[in-house]
C-alpha positions as CSV (number, residue, x, y, z in Angstrom):
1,X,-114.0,-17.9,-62.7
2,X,-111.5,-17.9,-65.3
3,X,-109.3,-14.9,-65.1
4,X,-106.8,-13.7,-68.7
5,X,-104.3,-11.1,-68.4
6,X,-102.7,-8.6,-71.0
7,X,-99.7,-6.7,-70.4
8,X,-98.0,-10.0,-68.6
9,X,-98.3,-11.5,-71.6
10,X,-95.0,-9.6,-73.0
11,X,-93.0,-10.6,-69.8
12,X,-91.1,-13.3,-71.3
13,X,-89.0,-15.0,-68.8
14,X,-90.0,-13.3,-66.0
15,X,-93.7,-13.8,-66.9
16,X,-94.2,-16.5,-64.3
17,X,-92.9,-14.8,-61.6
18,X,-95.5,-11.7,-62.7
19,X,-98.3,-14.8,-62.5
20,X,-97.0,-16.2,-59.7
21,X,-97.8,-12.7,-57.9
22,X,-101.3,-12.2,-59.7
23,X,-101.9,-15.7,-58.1
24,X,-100.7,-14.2,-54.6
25,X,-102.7,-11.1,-55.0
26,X,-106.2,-12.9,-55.8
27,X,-105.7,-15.3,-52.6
28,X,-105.7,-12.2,-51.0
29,X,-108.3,-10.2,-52.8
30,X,-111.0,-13.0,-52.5
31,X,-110.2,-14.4,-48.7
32,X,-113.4,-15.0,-46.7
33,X,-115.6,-14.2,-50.5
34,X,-116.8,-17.5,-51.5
35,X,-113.3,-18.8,-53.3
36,X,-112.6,-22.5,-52.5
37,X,-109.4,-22.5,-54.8
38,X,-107.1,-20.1,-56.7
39,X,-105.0,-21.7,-59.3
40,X,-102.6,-21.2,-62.2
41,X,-103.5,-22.4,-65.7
42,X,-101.7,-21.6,-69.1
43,X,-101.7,-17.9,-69.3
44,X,-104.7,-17.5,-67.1
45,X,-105.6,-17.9,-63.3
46,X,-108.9,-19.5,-62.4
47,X,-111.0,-19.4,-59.4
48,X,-113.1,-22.2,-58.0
49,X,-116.2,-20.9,-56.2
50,X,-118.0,-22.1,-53.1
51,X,-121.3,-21.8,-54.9
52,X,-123.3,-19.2,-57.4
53,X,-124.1,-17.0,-54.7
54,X,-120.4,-16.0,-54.1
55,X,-120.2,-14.6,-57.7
56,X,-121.0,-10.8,-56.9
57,X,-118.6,-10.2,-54.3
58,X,-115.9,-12.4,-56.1
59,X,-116.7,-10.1,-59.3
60,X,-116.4,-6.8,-57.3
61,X,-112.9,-8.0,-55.7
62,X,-111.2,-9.5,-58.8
63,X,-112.0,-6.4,-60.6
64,X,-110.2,-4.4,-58.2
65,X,-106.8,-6.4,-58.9
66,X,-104.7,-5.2,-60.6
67,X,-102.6,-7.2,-63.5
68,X,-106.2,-8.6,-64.2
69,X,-107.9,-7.9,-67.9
70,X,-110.4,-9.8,-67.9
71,X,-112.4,-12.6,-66.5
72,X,-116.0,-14.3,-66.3
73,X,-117.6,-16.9,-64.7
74,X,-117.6,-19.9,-66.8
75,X,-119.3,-23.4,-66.6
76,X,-117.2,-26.6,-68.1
77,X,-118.2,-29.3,-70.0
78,X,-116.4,-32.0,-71.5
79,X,-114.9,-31.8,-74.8
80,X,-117.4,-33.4,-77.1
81,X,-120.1,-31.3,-78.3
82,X,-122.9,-33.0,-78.2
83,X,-122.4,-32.8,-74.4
84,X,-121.6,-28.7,-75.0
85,X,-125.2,-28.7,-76.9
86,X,-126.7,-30.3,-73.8
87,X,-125.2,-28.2,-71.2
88,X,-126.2,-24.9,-73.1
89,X,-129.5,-26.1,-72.9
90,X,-129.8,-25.7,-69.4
91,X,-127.5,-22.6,-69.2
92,X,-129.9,-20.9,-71.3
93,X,-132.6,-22.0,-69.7
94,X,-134.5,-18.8,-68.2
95,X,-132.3,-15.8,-70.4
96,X,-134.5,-14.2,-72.4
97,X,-132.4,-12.7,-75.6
98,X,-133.7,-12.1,-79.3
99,X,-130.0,-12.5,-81.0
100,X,-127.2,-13.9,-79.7
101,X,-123.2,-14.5,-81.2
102,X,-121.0,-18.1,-80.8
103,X,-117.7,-17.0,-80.3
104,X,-115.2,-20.5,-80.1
105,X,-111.8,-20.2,-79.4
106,X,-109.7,-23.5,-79.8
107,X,-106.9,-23.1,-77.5
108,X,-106.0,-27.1,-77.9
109,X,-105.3,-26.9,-81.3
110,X,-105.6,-31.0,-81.2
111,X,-109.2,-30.6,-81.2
112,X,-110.7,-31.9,-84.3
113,X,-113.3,-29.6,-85.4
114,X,-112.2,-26.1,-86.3
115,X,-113.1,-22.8,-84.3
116,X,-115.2,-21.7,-87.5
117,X,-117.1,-25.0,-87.4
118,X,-117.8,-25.0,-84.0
119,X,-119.1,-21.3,-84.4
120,X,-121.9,-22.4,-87.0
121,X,-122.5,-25.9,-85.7
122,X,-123.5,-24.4,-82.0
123,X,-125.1,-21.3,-83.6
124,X,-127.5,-23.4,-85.2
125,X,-128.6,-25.4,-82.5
126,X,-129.3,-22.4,-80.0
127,X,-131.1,-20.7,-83.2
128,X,-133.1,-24.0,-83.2
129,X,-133.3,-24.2,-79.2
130,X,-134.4,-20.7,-78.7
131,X,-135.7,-18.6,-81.7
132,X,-133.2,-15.7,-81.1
133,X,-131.3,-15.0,-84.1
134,X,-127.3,-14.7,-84.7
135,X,-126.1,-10.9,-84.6
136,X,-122.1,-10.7,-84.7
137,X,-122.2,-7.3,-84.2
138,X,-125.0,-6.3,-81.4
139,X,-126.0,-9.6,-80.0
140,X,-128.1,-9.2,-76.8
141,X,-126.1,-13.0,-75.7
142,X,-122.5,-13.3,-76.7
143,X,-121.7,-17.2,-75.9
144,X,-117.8,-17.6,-75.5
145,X,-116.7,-21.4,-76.1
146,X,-113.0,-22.4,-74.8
147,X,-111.7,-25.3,-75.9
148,X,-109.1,-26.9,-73.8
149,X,-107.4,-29.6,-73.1
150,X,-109.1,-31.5,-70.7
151,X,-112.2,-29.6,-71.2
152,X,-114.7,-27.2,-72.5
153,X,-115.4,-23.4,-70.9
154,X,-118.6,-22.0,-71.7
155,X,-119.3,-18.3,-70.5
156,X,-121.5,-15.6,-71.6
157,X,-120.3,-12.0,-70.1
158,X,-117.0,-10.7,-69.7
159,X,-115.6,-8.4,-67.2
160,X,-112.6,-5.8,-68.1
161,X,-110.6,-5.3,-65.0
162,X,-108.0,-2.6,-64.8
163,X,-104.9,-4.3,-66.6
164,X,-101.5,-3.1,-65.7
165,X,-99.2,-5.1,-63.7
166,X,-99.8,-6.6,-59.9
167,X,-99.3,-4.7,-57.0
168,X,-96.1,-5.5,-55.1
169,X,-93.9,-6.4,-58.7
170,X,-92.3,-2.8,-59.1
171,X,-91.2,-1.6,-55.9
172,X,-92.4,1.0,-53.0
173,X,-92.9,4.0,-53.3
174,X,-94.2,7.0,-50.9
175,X,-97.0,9.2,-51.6
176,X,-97.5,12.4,-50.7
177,X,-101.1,11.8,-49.7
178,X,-102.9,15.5,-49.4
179,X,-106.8,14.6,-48.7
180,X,-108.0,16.3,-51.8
181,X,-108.9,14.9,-55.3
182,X,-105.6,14.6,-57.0
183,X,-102.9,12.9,-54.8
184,X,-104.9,9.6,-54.3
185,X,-105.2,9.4,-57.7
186,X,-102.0,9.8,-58.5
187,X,-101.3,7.2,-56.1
188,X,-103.8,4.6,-57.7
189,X,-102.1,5.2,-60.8
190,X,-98.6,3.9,-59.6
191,X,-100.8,0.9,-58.3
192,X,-101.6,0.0,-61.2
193,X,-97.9,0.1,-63.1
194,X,-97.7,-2.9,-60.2
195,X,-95.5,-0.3,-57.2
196,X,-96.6,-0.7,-53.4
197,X,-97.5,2.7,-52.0
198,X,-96.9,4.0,-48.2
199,X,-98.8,7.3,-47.6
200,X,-97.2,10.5,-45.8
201,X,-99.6,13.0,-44.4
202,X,-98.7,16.5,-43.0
203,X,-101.1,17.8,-40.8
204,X,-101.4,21.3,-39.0
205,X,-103.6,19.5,-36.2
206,X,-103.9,21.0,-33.0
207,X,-103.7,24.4,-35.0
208,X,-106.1,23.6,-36.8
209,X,-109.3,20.7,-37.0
210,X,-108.4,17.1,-37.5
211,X,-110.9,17.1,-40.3
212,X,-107.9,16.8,-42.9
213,X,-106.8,13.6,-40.8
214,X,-110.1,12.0,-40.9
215,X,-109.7,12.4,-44.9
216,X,-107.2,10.7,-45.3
217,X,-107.9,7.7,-43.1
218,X,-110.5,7.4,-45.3
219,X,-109.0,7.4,-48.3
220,X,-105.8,5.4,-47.5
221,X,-108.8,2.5,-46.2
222,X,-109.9,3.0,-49.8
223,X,-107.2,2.7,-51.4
224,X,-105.8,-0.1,-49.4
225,X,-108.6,-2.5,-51.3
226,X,-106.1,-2.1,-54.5
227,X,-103.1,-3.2,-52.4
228,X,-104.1,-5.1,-49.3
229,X,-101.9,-3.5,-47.1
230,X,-100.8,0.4,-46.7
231,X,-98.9,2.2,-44.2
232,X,-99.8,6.1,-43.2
233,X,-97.4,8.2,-41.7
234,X,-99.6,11.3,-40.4
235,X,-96.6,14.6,-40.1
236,X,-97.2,17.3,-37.9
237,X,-95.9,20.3,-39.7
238,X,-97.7,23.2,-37.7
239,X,-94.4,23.7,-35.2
240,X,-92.2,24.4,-39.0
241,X,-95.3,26.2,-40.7
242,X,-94.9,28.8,-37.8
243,X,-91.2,29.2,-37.7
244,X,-91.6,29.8,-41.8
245,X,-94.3,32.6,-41.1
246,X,-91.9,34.8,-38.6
247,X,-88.8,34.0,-40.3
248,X,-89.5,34.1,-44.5
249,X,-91.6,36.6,-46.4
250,X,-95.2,35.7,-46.7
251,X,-95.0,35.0,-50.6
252,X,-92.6,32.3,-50.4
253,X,-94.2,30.4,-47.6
254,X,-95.9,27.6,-49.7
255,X,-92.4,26.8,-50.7
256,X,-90.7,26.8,-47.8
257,X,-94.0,24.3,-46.6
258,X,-93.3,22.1,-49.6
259,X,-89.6,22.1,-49.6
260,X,-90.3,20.3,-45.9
261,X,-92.3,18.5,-46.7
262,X,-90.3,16.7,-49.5
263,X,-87.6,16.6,-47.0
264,X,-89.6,14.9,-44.5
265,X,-90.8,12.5,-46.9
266,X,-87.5,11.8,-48.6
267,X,-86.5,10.7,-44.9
268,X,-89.4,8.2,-44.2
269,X,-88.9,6.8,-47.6
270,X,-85.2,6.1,-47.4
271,X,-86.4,4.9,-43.5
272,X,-88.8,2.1,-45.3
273,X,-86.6,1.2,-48.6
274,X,-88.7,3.0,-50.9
275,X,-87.6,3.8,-54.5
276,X,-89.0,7.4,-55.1
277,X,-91.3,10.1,-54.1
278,X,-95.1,10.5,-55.3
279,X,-96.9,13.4,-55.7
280,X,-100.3,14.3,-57.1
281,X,-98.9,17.4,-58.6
282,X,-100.2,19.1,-62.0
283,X,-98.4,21.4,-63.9
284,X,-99.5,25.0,-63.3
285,X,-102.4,24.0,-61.5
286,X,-101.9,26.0,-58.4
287,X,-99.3,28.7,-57.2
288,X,-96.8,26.1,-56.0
289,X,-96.6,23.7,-59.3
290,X,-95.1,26.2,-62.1
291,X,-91.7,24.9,-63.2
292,X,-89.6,27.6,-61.6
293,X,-91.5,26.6,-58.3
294,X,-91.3,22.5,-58.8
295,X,-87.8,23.3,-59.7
296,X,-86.8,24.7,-56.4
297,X,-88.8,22.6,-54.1
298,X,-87.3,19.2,-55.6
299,X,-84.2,20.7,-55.8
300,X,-83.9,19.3,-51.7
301,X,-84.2,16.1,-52.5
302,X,-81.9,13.3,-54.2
303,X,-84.2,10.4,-55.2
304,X,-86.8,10.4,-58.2
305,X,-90.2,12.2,-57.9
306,X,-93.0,10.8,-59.5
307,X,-96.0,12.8,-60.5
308,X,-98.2,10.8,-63.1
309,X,-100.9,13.3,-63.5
310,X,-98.1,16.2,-64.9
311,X,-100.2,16.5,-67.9
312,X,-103.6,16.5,-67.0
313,X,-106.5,18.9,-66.8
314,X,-108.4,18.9,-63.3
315,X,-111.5,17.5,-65.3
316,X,-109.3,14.6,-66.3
317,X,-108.3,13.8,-63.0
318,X,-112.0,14.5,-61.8
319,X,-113.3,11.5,-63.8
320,X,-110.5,9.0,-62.7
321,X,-111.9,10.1,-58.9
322,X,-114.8,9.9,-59.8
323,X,-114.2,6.0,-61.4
324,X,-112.0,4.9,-58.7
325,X,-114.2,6.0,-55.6
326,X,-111.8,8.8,-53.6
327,X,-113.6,11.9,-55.1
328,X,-116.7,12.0,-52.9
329,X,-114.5,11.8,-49.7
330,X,-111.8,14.4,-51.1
331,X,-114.3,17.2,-52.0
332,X,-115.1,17.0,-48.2
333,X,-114.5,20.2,-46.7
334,X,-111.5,19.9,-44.5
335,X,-108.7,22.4,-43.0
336,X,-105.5,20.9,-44.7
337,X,-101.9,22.1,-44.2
338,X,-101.2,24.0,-46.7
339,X,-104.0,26.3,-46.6
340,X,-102.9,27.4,-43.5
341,X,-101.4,31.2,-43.2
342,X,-101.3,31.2,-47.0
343,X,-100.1,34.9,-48.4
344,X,-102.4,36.7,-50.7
345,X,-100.0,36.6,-53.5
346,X,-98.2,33.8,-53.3
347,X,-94.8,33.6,-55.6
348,X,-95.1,31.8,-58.5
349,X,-91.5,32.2,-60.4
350,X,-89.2,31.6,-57.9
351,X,-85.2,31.1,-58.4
352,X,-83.8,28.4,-56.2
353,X,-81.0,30.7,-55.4
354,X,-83.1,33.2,-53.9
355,X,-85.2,30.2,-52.2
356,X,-81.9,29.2,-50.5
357,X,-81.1,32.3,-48.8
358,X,-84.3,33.5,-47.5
359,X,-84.5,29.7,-46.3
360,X,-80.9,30.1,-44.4
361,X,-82.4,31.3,-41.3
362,X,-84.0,28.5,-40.4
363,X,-82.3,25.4,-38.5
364,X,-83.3,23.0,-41.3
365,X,-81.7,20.0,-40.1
366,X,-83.5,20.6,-36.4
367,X,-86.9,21.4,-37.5
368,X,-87.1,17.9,-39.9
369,X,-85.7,15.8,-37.1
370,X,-88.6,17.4,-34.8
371,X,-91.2,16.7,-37.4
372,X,-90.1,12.7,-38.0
373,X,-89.8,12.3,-34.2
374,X,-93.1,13.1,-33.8
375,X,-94.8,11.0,-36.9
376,X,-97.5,9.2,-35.6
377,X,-97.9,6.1,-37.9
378,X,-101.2,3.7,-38.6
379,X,-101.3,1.0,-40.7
380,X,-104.7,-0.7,-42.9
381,X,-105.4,-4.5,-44.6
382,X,-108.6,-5.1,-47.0
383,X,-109.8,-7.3,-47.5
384,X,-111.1,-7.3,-43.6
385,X,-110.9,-10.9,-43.3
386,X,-106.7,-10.6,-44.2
387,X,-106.3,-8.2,-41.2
């Protein structure tokens, strides 16, 4: 399996340190799969399988890594093509197709016959071998030669993986991780710019079900295939929740939730050395994301917030659920925190100096520390063989 990357092309200097954590990443992504060898060519990784029956599996897992473009299984020959001509033969053997394209790309430019050559002199013989005819445009077979070196690749389908950068190259950050359709997306988008992500859950459990829990146990073992390892710190918050309600008026509540909750999570990052905050937070999706309300609730925090999926529509962030996996599990009914003694009429232009005041007559300091000391905190691998 030959495996070509995009973005990590641009890296310059540092692009072998990039590849020398794509490498890392696929060890890890294809353990116990059928992968005898991972190895480091010339911008590329490649992937020596056990046998043809590992393929699917290997396919599934490499697509899942991030930093990857593209890759396909491929077949070598040796660089003469008469040999080429004779290994097609039996490659072919068995694939029915009516046209096909030769795509050649000389990557050892010492080669002696030209890409263009190589294109009609192999196009020929499989229009001779088979029948099919040559379509560049919709060719039911599109045969990809690579010529190296030492050798000659011969492949037939390509795989796009997701791109981006690999997972552990740009830091930790913590995710706000809420069991419904947004936040875990938001969080598989920061995968893929190459951050770790640790998860923070606040729960109202035992006032409510533990439904919201089970969510998101779920979904961080989900999202853990992208990253191989995660770390889920599950907050109660139902002790501060009801201070809020018989201290604050009702239609600041969600606030006063969310301002603890950043603080909570500010802590547990700082705790574990990570660089910023992640929510799945749209703008003006719901009561507590307006400005005036995002204002006031980050306004307790001092490190960067994150929130990827500012700008999109729910049916935008619907179809990257949908594509990634999480969406089935998130539109599970569940009782989460935040909907939990929520006023009628929620505010939804606060001021932060008004938010300060109302908030003075709680013990801040007290209830946070309560909250952390009570963190209960689980932790996930993927593949299952890496545990």
């Amino acid at each position: 399996v030959i495996v070509k990357t995009h973005e990590l092309a641009l890296k310059g200097n540092n692009r072998p340190w990039f590849m020398r954590k794509l490498v890392a990443n696929l060890r890890t992504a294809t353990k116990g799969s059928g992968v005898e060898r991972v190895w480091q060519g010339h911008m590329m990784v490649g992937l020596t399988l056990k046998d043809e029956e590992a393929w699917p599996e290997v396919r599934d897992r490499v697509q899942d890594c991030f930093g990857v473009a593209k890759f396909f299984k491929s077949y070598s020959a040796p660089t003469d093509l008469e040999q080429v001509k004779t290994a097609l033969s039996g490659l072919l053997e068995g694939k029915s197709f009516d046209s096909f394209r030769i795509t050649a790309n000389r990557a050892d430019k010492r080669f002696p016959v030209k890409s263009d050559q190589i294109n009609r002199d192999m196009g020929q013989y499989v229009k001779d071998l088979t029948g099919a005819r040559v379509d560049l445009t919709h060719p039911d077979l599109h045969i990809h030669l690579d010529v190296l070196a030492k050798e000659i690749l011969i492949y037939f389908d390509e795989v796009r993986g997701y791109g981006g950068l690999p997972v552990g190259t740009s830091g930790l950050v913590t995710a706000m991780l809420s069991g419904g359709i947004d936040s875990p997306v938001a969080a598989w988008q920061l995968m893929k710019r190459g951050c770790q992500v640790q998860f923070v859950h606040f729960h109202s459990y035992p006032l409510v079900n533990m439904s919201s829990i089970e969510k998101v146990v779920d979904l961080t073992q989900h999202l853990t295939k992208f990253q191989y390892g995660s770390k889920l710190h599950l907050v109660p918050l139902g002790e501060i929740q009801k201070k809020i309600i018989l201290s604050t008026p009702p239609a600041y509540r969600v606030i006063f939730y969310r301002r603890f909750m950043m603080r909570v999570t500010e802590e547990l990052a700082r705790r574990h050395k990570s660089m910023a905050i992640l929510t799945g937070e749209s703008c003006g999706q719901v009561a507590s994301q307006t400005l005036e309300n995002i204002a006031a609730i980050d306004a307790v925090v001092n490190m960067p917030v994150l929130r990827p999926l500012i700008g999109y529509n729910k049916e935008e962030i619907v179809d990257v659920a949908r594509a990634l996996g999480t969406y089935t599990t998130s539109i599970q009914p569940d009782q989460d925190c935040c909907s939990l003694f929520v006023p009628k009429h929620p505010e939804t232009r606060s001021d932060l100096e008004t938010v300060v005041r109302l908030e003075s007559v709680l013990d801040v300091d007290e209830l946070v520390k309560m909250a952390l000391e009570n963190t209960e905190v689980r932790e996930f691998s993927s593949p299952v063989e890496a545990a």
